[in-house]
N, C-alpha and C positions, 0 to 999 in steps of 0.2 A: 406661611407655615409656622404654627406655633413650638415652641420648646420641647412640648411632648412629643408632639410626631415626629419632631426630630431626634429623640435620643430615642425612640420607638423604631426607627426607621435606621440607626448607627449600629443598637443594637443584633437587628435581625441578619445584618451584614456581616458584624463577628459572628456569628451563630455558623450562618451559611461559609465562611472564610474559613473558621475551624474545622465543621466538619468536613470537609473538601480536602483539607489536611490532616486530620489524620485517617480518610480511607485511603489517603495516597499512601502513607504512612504503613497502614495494614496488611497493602496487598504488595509493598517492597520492602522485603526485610534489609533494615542496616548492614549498613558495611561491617567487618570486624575485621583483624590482623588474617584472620582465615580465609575469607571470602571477600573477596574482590568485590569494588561497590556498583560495578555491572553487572547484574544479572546473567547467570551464564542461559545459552540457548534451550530453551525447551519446547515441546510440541505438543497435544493433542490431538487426534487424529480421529474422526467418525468416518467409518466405511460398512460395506457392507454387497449382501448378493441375494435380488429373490431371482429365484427359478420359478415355475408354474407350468406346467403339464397336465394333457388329457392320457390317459391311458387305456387300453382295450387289453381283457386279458380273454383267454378261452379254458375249457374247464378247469373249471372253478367247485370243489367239492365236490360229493359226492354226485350231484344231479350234472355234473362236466357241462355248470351253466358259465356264460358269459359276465365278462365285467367291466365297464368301465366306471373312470373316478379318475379323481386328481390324486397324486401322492403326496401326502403330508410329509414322508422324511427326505425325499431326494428327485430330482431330476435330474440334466448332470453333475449339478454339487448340488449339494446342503443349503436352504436361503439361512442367511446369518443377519447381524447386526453386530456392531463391538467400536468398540475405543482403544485407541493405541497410543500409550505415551512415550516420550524419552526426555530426560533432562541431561544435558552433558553437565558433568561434574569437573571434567578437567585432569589431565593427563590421562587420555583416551580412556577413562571411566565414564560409564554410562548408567545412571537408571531406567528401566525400563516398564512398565506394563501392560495387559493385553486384558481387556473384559469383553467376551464375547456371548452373545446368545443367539441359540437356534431357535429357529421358526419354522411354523409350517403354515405358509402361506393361504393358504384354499381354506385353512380356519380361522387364523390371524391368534395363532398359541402359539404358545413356547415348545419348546423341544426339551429333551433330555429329563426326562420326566416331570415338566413345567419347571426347571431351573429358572431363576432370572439369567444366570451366566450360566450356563451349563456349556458350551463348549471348551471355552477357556476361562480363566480365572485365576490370575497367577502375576506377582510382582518381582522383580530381581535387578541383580547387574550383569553388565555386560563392558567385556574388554577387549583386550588382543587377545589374551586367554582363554576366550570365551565368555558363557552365560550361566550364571547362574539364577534358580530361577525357585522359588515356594510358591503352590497354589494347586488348582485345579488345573491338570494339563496332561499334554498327549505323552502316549507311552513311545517308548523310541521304536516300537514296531509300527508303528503310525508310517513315522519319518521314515524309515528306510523302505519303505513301498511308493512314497511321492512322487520316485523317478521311473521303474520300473513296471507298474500298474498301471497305462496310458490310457485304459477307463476309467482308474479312477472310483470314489465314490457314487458311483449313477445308478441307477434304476433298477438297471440290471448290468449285474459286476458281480465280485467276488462276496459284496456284502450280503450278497442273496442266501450264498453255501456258507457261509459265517458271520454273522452280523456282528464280530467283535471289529473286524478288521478296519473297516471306519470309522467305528466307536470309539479304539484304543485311549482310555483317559481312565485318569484314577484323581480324585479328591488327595487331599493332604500327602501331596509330595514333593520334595526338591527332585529337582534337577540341576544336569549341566551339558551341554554342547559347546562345541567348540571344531572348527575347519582349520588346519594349517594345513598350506599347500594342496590343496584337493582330499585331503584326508580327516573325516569328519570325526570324535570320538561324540557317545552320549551313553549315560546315564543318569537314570529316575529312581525313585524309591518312593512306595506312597506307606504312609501311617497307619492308613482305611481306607481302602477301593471307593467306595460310594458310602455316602453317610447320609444321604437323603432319601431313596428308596429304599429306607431298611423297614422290616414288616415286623410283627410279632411270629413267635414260633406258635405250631408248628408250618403254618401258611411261609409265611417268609419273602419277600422279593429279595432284594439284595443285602449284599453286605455289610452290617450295622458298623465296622471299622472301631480301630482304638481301643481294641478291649483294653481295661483293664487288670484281667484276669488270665487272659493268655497272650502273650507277646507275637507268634506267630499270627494269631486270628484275623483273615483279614486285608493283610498281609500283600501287597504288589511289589515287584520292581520289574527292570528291564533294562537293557544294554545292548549297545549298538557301533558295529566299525562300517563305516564309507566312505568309499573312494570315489570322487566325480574327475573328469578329466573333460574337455571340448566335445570329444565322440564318445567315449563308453564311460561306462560304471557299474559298481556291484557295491552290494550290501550285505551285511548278516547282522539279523537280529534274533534277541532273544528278550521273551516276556511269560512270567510265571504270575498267577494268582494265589495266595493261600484262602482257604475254605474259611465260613465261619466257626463258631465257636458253639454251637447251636445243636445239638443232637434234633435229628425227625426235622429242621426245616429244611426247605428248599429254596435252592437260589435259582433264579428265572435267567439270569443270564448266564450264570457257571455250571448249570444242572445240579447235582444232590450235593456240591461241595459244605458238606453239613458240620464237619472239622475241621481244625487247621492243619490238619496232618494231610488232607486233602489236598491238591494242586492243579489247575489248569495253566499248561504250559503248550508255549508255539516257539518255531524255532524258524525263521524267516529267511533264506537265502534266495537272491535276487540279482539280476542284473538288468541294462540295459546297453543298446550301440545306434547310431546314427549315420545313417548311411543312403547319398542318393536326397536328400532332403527328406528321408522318413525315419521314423523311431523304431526299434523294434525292442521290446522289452519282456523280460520272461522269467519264472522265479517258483519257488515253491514253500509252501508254509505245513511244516510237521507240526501236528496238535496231539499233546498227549492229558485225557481230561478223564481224571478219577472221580469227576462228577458223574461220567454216562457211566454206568452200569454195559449197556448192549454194545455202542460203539466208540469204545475209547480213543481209539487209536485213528488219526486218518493225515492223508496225506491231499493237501489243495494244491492243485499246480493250474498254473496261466503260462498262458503267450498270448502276447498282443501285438499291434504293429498303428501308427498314425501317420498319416500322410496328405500334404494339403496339396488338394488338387488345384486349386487355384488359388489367389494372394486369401481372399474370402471364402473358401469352402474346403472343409478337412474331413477327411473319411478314417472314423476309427474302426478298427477289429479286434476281437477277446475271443480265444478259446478257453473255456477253465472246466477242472475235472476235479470234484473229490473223490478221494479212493479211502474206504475206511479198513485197515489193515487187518487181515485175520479175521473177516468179517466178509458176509455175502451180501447181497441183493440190496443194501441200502447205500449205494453209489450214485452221484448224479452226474452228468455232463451239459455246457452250455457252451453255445454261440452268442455271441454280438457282433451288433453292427451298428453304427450313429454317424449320423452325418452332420457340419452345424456350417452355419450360415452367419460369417459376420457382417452384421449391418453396420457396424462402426467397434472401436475398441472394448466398448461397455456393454456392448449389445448383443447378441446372438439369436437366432434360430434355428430348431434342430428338431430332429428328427432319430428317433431310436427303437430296433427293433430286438428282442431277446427271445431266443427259445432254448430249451429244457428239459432233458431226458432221465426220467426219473429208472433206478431198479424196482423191482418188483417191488420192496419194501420202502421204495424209497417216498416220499410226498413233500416234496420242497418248489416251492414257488418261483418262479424264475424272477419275479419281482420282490424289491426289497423297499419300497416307496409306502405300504402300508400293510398291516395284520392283516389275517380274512381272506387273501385269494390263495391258498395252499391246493392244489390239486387234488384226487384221489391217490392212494398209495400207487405205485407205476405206472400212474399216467405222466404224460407230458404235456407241454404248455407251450404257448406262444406270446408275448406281449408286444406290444406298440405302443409307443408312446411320441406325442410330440407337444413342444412347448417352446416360450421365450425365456431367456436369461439375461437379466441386467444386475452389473458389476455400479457399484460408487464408490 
């Protein structure tokens, strides 16, 4: 071997030596008097849920035609994707956060009006204190229904008679929770409900957020006390929207809230108990919405109950009724019933049946899984649906 290949061959050794050190270099940052030169524990975390479901509904519009499809927004839950992190910082402080996106499987989109993260979105800390939290995330009427609602977001649920109820999120907001001794507090506050589906006037989808021009515009919060114990619990929550800033538009999810002087507010009281190996949980949500013009006023009430009939098979039931106050004929009432089948922890099979009694005035769909099957004004309906659901 001559001289050059050798010092040809020395050098490419430093070359590869160095860089090896310093990516080692890069990705562990030095010690300092502050930080310890071991890295404290951190995580990332990839999880996730698709659901997929056939569904059969019966009249269906005006021609009370038939329908079947897959639902794009739910079967028993929502299919998601997200990441979870936490870095312990030390003296039980923690950083935390959660980027989530919804899916509608049977198209392979995004949810939440094609957000990339549109479920959750949100960074913070966390203590013995609790959490606090910035970002896109669930309003505390979400959370105080988690235990009490044992259907849950599904197909057909309460999301049918209000589709905020699963929804509950606002863009640009803190929060905070925190549990001592079975007693939960929480408060949120968003800047601007939704900043992505904002439209031009006078058409409009949702709420442009942030004004500049008017502090109120836009406008979310919400607040929340819970108690959980081994066998019962109750909740009370409360969540207000303010209106846009916008004279003549309309908002698709808050109806004419066309001011910020406008307000859609829900006032959530809830319980549940456990008794016998089954849940029984039951609650009612007051909506007072200066958006509708016709029916402002209405009153949602459930009771449910779940009960596993064997180690692998659980039968739930839902009664719900809105009543809209000081108002006739646009009232609806529903049944549920779902059975599932566990094939293993991550797995399930199930089966779900919903029907739907509309008032004369009334035309609300017993299913909440996609647009388009709404019935004729006081007909009623039936759906079926069955599907698998796998957890990672």
């Amino acid at each position: 071997m001559n001289k050059t290949t050798r010092i040809r061959r020395l050098g490419c050794a430093a070359l590869v030596g160095t860089t090896a050190t310093f990516a080692a270099h890069a990705q562990t940052p030095p010690a300092t008097a502050a930080a310890p030169a071991s890295a404290p524990a951190s995580s990332v975390n990839l999880y996730g849920l698709i659901d997929v479901g056939v569904e059969r509904l019966n009249n269906v519009g005006a021609s009370n035609s038939g329908l079947t499809r897959m639902p794009s927004n739910t079967g028993t839950l929502p299919s998601r994707l997200g990441f979870r992190g936490t870095e312990d910082l030390g003296g039980g402080l923690k950083a935390i956060f959660t980027l989530e996106m919804g899916l509608a499987p049977d198209q392979g989109t995004l949810g939440q009006g094609g957000r990339g993260f549109g479920r959750q979105s949100f960074i913070g800390l966390q203590g013995p204190w609790g959490t606090v939290s910035a970002g896109r995330q669930y309003s505390m009427l979400f959370y105080s229904m988690l235990d009490a609602d044992v259907i849950g977001p599904a197909v057909y649920a309460a999301g049918s008679l209000d589709s905020y109820i699963p929804n509950a999120r606002a863009d640009n907001s803190l929060s905070y929770r925190g549990t001592f001794s079975g007693l939960t507090l929480g408060a949120e506050y968003s800047f601007g409900r939704d900043t992505v589906n904002a439209g031009p006037s006078p058409v409009g989808t949702n709420c442009a957020g942030e004004s500049a021009s008017d502090s109120k515009a836009c406008r979310q919060w919400s607040a929340m006390v819970k108690y959980d114990s081994p066998v019962w619990g109750a909740a009370v929550a409360y969540d207000r929207q303010n209106g846009r800033n916008t004279a003549g538009a309309t908002d698709v999810v808050f109806g004419n809230l066309n001011t910020s002087a406008k307000t859609d507010s829900r006032l959530s009281v809830n319980g549940y108990v456990k008794l016998a190996g089954a849940k029984i949980g039951a609650g009612v949500v007051r909506r007072d919405n200066d958006g509708d013009a016709t029916k402002p006023r209405s009153d949602l009430w459930f009771v449910g109950a779940s009960y596993p009939l064997t180690s692998n098979l659980t039968l739930d039931g839902q009664y719900l009724r809105i009543d809209y106050r000081s108002v006739n004929d646009f009232d609806s009432q529903m049944l549920v019933a779902r059975l599932s089948y566990a094939l293993s922890k991550r797995t399930s099979l199930y089966s779900q049946l919903g029907h739907i009694r509309n008032d004369r005035l009334a035309a609300v769909s017993v299913s909440g899984g996609a647009a388009g099957s709404n019935p004729a004004a006081g007909k009623s309906q039936t759906g079926f649906n069955i599907g698998v659901r796998h957890a990672f």
